[in-house]
C-alpha positions as CSV (number, residue, x, y, z in Angstrom):
1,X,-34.7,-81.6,-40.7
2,X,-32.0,-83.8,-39.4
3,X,-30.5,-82.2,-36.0
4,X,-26.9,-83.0,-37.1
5,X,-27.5,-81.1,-40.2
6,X,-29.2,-77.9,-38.0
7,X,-26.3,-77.4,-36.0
8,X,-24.1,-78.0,-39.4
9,X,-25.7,-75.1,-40.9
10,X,-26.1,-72.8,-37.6
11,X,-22.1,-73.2,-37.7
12,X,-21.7,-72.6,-40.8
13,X,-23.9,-69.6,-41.0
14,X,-22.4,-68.0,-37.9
15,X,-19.2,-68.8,-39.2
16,X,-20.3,-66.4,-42.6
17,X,-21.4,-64.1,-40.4
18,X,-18.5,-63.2,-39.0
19,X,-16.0,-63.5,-42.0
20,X,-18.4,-60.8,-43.8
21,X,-18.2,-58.6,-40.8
22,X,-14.4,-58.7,-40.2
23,X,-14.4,-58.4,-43.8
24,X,-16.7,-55.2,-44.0
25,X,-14.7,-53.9,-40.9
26,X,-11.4,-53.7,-42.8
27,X,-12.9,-52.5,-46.1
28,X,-15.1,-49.9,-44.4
29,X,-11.8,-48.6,-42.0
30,X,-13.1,-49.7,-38.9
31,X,-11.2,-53.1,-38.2
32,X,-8.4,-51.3,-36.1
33,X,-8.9,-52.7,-32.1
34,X,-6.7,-49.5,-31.0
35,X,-9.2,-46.8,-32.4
36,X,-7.1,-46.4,-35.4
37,X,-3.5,-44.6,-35.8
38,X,-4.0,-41.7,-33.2
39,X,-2.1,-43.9,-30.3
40,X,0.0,-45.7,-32.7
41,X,2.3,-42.4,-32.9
42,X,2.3,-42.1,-28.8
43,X,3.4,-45.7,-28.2
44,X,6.5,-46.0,-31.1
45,X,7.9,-42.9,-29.1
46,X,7.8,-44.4,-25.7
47,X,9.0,-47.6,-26.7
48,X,12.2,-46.1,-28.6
49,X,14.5,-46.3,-25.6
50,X,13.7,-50.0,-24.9
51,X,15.8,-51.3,-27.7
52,X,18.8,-52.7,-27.2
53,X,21.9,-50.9,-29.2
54,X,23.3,-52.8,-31.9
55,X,26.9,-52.5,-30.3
56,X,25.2,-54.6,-27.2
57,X,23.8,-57.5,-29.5
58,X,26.1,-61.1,-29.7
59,X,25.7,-64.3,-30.7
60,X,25.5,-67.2,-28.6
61,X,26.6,-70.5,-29.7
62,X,25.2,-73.6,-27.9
63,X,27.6,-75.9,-27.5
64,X,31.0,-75.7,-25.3
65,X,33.4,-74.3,-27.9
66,X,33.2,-70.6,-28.4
């Protein structure tokens, strides 16, 4: 076997590998990095007062005219 083509199909294999297991990760549930939706609920709560009120938000125009 050619040395070119070994590496070729270690890629390629490796590369399968890890499609099917991202794959089986999402179908099976398990794909979330977080643990899932328990912290999601904490973290939308805290960041609720960060936003900045719509009454605050204006548009810049580049250029010297305004």
């Amino acid at each position: 076997m050619d040395w070119q083509l070994f590496f070729v199909t270690l890629i390629v294999t490796f590369a399968s590998a890890t499609l099917l297991r991202r794959t089986w990760r999402t179908w099976s549930g398990r794909g979330s990095a977080c643990g899932g939706c328990a912290g999601s609920s904490k973290r939308t709560a805290s960041a609720q007062g960060t936003f900045i009120p719509v009454e605050q938000l204006t548009l810049r125009r580049r250029g010297g005219a305004s």
